[in-house]
C-alpha positions as CSV (number, residue, x, y, z in Angstrom):
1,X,282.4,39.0,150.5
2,X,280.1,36.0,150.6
3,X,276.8,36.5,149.2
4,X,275.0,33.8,150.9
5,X,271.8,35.5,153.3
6,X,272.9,39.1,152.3
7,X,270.6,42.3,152.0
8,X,271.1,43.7,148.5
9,X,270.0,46.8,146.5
10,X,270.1,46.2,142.8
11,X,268.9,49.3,140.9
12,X,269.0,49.1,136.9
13,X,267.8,45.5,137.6
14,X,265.0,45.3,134.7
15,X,267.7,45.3,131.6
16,X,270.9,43.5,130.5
17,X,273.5,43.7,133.0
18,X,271.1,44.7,136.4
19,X,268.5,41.9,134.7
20,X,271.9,39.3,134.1
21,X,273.0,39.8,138.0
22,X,269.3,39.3,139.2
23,X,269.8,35.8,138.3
24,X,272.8,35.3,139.1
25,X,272.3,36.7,142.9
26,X,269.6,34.5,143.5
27,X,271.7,31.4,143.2
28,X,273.3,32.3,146.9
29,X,270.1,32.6,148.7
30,X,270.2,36.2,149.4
31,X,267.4,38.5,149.8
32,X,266.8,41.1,147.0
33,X,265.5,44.7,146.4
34,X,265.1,44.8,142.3
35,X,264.7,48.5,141.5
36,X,263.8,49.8,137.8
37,X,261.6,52.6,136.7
38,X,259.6,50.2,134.8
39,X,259.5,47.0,136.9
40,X,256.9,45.3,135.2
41,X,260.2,44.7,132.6
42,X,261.9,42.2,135.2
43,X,260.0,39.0,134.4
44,X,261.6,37.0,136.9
45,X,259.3,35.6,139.7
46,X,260.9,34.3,143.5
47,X,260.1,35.0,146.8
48,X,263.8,36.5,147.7
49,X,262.9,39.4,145.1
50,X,261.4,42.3,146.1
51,X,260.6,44.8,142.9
52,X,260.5,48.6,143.8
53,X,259.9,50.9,141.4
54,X,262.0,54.2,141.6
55,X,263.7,56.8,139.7
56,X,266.4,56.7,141.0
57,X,267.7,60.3,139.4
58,X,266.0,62.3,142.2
59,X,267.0,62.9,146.1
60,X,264.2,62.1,147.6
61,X,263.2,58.6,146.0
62,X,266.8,57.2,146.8
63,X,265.9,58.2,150.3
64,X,262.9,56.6,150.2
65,X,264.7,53.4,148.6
66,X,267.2,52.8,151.7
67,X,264.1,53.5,154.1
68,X,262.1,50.6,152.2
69,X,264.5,48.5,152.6
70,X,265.3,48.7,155.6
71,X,262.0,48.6,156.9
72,X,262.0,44.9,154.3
73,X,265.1,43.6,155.0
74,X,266.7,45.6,158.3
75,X,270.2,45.9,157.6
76,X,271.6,47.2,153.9
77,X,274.5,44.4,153.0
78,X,275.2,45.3,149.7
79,X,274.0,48.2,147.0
80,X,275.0,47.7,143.6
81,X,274.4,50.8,141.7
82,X,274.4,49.6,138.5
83,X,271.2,52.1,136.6
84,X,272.5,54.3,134.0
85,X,271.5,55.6,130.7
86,X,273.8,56.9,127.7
87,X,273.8,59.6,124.7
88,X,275.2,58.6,122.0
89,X,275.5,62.0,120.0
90,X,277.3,65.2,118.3
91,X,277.0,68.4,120.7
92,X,275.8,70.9,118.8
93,X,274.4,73.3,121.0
94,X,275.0,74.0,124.6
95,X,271.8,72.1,126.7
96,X,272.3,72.4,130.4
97,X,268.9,70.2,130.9
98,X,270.4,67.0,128.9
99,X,273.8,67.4,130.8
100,X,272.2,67.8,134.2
101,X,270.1,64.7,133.4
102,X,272.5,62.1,132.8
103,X,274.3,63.7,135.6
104,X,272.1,63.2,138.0
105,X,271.3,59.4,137.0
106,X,275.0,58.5,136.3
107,X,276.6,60.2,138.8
108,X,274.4,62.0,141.4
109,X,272.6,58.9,142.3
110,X,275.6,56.6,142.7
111,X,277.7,59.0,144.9
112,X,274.7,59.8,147.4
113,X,273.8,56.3,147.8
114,X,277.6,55.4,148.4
115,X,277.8,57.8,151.0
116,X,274.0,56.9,152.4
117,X,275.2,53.2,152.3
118,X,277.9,54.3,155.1
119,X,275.7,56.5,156.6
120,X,273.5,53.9,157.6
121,X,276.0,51.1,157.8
122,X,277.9,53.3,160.2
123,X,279.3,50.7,162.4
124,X,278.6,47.5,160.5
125,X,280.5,45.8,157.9
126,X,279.4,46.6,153.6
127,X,279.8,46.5,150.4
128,X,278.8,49.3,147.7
129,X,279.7,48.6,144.1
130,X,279.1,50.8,141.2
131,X,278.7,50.0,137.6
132,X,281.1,52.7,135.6
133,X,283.0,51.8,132.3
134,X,285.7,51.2,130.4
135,X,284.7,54.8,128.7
136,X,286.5,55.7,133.0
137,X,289.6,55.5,130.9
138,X,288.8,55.7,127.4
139,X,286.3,58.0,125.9
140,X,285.1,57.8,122.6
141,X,283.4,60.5,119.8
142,X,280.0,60.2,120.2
143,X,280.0,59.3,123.7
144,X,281.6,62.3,125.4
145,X,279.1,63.3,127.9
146,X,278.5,59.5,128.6
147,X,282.2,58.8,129.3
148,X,282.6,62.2,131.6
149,X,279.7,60.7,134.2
150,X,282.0,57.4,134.4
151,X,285.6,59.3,134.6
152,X,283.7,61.0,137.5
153,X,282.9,57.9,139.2
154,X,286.1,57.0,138.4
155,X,287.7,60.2,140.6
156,X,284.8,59.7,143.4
157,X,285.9,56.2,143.3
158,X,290.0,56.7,144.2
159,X,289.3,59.0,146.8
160,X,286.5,58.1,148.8
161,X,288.0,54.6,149.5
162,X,290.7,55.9,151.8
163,X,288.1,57.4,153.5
164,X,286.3,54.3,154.6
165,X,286.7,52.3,157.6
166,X,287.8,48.6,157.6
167,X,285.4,46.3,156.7
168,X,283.8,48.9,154.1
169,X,284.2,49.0,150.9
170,X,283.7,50.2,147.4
171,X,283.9,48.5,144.3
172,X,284.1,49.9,140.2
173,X,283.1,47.5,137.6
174,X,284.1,49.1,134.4
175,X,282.4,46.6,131.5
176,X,283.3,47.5,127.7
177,X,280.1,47.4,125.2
178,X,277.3,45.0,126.5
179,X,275.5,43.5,124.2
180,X,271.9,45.1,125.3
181,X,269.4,47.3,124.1
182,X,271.3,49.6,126.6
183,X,273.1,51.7,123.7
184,X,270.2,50.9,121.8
185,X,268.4,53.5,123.3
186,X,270.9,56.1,122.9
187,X,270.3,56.9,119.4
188,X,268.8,54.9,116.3
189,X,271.4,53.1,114.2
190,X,274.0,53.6,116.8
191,X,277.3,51.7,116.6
192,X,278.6,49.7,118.9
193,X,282.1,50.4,120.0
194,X,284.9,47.5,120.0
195,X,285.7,45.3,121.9
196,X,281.7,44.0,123.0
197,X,281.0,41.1,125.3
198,X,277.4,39.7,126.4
199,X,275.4,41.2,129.9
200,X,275.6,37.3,131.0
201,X,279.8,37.4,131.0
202,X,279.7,40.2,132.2
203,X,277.4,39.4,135.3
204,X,279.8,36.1,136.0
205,X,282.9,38.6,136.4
206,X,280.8,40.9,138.8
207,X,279.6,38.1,141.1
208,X,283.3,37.0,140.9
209,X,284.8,40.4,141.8
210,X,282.8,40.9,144.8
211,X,283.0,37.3,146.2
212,X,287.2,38.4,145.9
213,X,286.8,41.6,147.5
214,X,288.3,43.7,144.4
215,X,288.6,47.3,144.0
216,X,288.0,47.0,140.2
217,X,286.0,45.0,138.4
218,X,287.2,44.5,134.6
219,X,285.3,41.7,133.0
220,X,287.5,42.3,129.8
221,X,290.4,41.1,130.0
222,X,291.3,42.2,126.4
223,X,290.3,45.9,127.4
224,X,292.4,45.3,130.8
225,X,295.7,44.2,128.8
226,X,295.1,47.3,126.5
227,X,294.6,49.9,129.5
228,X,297.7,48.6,130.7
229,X,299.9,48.5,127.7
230,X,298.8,51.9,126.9
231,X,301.0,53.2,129.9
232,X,303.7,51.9,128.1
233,X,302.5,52.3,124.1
234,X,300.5,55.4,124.5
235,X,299.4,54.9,120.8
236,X,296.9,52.4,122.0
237,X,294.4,54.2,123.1
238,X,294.8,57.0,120.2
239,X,293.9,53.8,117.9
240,X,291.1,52.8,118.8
241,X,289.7,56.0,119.7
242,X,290.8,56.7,115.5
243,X,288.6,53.5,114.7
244,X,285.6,54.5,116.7
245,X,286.0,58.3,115.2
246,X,285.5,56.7,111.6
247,X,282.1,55.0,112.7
248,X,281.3,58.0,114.6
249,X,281.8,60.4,111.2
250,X,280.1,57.3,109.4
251,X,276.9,57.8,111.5
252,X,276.4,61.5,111.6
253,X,276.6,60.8,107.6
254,X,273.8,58.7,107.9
255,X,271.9,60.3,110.7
């Protein structure tokens, strides 16, 4: 897809990778929707950047999103669903609240604006690409309820493309551990899980995977290599969930 004069929605744009993209988007003179719950974050100033605040976790305001936009911009080129939040935790108790929130920011949020993005792109040419993670394939202790809103993506992901028309598409960036204030907020003292590469790298392999039309976005090509010999040396993927498990017991310890 060239990027040049497109219509894009970027939601999670006030943080690490949304914030790393912003920039990066800019430099092909397209025009911009930069949507946070907190835009007074995104610092960045231009008159192809139009900050909308939204919460993107409910119906309604995603509704009100695409309708803002296309009263701004007319036509909906490209929506990058990139917002997402994380728990990094032990579940202790059963909390139908906590699980329904992340699912509805996570998940929800991406699958109705993937389907609104056909809706109202019905006979025109798109793009819709959705931030998941390497956690699609690989879930670690501590992050359980994290890594089942991206395996879920994952699954929406491999079947909903075949039901698409030519000329639209849907795209699956699954980054490894970003170095952000993203996991940050998951819990205090929370470790990081290996391998980790910075929201600017991973930005570069987005913009690169959408200009080449890919299905799926890796930006690790050390977690790639490792998804793929784990077909073949199932052991892999037992490993370094082992390793994570040890800083996992590690923190409750602490915690």
């Amino acid at each position: 897809m060239r990027l040049k004069n497109k219509n894009i929605i970027l939601t999670g744009a006030s943080s690490g990778i949304g914030l790393a993209l912003l920039e990066k988007l800019l430099e092909y003179d397209c025009h911009i929707i930069a949507v946070a719950r907190t835009i007074e974050q995104i610092d960045i100033q231009h008159d192809r950047i139009i900050k909308y605040t939204c919460d993107i976790s409910n119906r309604e305001n995603v509704d009100r999103l695409f309708k803002f936009a296309q009263e701004k911009l007319g036509a909906i080129d490209l929506f990058i669903a990139n917002a997402g939040f994380a728990y990094y935790e032990q579940i202790a108790t059963p909390d139908w609240q906590r699980i329904e929130n992340i699912y509805q920011t996570n998940v929800f949020s991406a699958i109705y604006s993937a389907t609104k993005m056909k809706e109202v792109n019905s006979k025109r040419n798109y793009r819709m690409v959705i931030t998941a993670s390497a956690m699609s394939f690989l879930a670690v202790p501590g992050y359980s309820l994290y890594a089942s809103t991206k395996a879920a993506l994952h699954g929406f992901a491999c079947g909903y493309r075949s039901e698409l028309k030519k000329g639209q598409k849907l795209q699956m960036i699954y980054p490894i551990s970003t170095k952000t204030n993203f996991f940050d907020q998951a819990a205090e003292e929370t470790p990081v899980s290996w391998p980790v590469q910075s929201s600017n790298t991973v930005a570069k392999a987005i913009i690169k995977g959408i200009k080449k039309d890919k299905n799926s976005i890796f930006p690790s090509t050390l977690f790639y290599f490792l998804n793929v010999l784990n077909g073949y040396l199932p052991f892999v993927h037992r490993l370094i969930s082992a390793i994570e498990n040890r800083k996992f017991q590690k923190w409750l310890g602490v915690s």
